[in-house]
N, C-alpha and C positions, 0 to 999 in steps of 0.2 A: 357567476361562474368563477370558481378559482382555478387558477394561471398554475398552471405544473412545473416547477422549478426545473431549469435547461441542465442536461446531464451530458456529460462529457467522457470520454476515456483517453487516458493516456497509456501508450506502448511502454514498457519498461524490462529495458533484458536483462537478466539474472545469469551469473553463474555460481559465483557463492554471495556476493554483497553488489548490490546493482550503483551505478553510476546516480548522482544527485539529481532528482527530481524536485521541481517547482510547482508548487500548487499554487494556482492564481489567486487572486486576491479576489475576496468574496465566495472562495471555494470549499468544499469538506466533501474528504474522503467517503463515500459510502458505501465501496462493494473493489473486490477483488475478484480476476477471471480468472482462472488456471487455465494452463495449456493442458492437456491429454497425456501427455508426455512427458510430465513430470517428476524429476528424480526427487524432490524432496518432499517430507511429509511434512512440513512445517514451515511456514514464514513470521521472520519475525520482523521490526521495525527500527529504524533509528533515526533522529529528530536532530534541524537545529536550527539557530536564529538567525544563522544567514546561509548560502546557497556554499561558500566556503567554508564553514566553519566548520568547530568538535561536531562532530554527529556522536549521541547520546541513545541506547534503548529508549525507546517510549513504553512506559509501564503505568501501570491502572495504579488508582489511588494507593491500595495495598502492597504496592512498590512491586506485584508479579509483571514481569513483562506483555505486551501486549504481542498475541501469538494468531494466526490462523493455521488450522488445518488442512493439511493439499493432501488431495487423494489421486489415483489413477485416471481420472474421468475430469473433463473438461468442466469446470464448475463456474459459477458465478458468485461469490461468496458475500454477504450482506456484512458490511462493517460499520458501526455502529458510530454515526456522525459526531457523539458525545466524546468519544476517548479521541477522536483527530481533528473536535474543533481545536481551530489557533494554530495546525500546521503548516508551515508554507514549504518547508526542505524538509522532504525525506526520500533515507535510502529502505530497498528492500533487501532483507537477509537470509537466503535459504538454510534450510539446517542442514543440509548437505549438496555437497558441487551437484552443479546441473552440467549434464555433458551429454551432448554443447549445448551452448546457454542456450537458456528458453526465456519467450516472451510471454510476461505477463503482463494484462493490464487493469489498471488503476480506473475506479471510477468514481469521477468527483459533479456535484452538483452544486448549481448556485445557493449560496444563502441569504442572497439581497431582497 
């Protein structure tokens, strides 16, 4: 029988650039929740090598930024493990104010 890698969710409140998140060691992003109530249509991402430092867009090889779509409706969104292996500090970026902030959460699963 294979063992089902432990999935976690982290709270993350947004209004237009969300406060630094820590992803554990041994972790990768794979899914974003939307709230119902969400003002923006778009999140984007930014990345960095410590929990203080430059926070950087994270962008797919072809240098486009990495983006999800947020619609009206409370979604579960599948993020693709490969573009957020190697993250440990990231902020989330709405593409417009959220008023008042909304919580979204982050779901990260093991990869040991």
């Amino acid at each position: 029988m294979v063992e089902r890698a432990q999935t976690e969710v982290i709270d993350v409140t947004v209004e237009t650039t969300s406060t630094a998140v820590t992803i554990g060691e041994n972790k990768v992003i794979v899914g974003l929740v939307t709230p119902a109530s969400a003002d923006s249509t778009a999140m984007t991402f930014t990345v960095s090598d410590t929990f203080g430092g430059t926070y950087v867009p994270l962008a797919a090889i072809d240098g486009v930024a990495v983006s999800a779509t947020i619609t009206t409706t409370a979604t579960r969104l599948h993020l693709s493990p490969t573009t957020f292996a190697g993250v440990r500090y990231i902020k989330l970026v709405a593409g417009s104010t959220e008023t008042p902030a909304k919580t979204y959460q982050l779901v990260v699963r093991d990869i040991s």
